[in-house]
N, C-alpha and C positions, 0 to 999 in steps of 0.2 A: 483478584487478578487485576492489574495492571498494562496497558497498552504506552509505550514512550515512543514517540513516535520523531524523528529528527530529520533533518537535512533540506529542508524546502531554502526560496530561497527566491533570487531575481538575476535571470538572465535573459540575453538577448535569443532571438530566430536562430536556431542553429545550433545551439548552447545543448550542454547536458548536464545532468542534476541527478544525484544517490540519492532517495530516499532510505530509511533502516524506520525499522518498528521492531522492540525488545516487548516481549510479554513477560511478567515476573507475577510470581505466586505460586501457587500449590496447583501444578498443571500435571496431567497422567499423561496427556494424547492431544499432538495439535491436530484438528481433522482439515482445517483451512483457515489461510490466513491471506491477508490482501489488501487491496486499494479501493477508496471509491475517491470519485471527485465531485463535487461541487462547486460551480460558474455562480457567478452573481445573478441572484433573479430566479435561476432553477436547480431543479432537483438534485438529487443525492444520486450519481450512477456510478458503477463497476469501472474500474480499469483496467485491474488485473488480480486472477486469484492463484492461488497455490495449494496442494493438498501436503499431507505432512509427507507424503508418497511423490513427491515432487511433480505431480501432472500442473497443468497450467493451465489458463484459458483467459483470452484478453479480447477488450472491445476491441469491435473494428477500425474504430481510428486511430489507436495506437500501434497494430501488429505491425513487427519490423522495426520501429524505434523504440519499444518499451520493454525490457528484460526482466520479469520477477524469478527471487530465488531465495531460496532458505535454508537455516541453519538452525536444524532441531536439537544440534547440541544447546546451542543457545538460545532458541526460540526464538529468532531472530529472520525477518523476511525483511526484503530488501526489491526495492525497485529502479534502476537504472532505465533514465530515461535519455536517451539521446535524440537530434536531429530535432527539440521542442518547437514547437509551434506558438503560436497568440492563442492559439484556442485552445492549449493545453492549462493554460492559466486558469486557480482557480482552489480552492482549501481541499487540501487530500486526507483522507481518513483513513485513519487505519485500522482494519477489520479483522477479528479474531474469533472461530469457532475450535473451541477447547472444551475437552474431553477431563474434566476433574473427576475425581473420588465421587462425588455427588451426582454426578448426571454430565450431561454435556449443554454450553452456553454460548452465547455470545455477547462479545465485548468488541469496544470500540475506543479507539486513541482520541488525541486531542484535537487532529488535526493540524495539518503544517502548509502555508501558505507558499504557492508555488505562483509566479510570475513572470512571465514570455513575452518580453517589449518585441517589438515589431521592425 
């Protein structure tokens, strides 16, 4: 399995920014799929998740500007962020718990660089 992860990118305060992450391989069942971020200096935290059942659950400093949503035909989740902030700046990750023929895993994208000039 494979995570591609696309669309980061450099904009100003106010600015809005697609993120998409395709999963490819031998998948039975997405169970959740999503975002973490990453700031210079610290840790790896959540932004927003997704179940294949389309429920949702996002940090608190995003709710209201940050939209995730998916596409199990294509395995595909997507995060539309509007109204970005300086503090939204920072390597986004994209997160994948799938359900294969063999058990259930998870996997993780490349990361894609999101940046909010001030």
């Amino acid at each position: 399995v494979q995570l591609q992860a696309s669309g980061g990118g450099l904009v100003r305060a106010g600015g809005s920014l697609r993120l998409s992450c395709a999963a490819s391989g031998s998948i039975f069942r997405i169970n959740t799929m999503g975002w973490f971020r990453q700031a210079p200096g610290k840790q790896r935290d959540v932004v927003a998740l997704i179940t294949g059942g389309s429920s949702t659950t996002y940090a608190d400093s995003v709710k209201g500007r940050f939209t995730i949503s998916i596409d199990n035909a294509k395995n595909t989740v997507y995060l539309q962020m509007n109204s970005l902030k300086p503090e939204d700046t920072g390597v986004y990750y994209c997160h994948a718990n799938l359900r294969r023929v063999t058990g259930s895993g998870d996997y993780w994208g490349q990361g894609t660089q999101v940046t909010v000039s001030s």
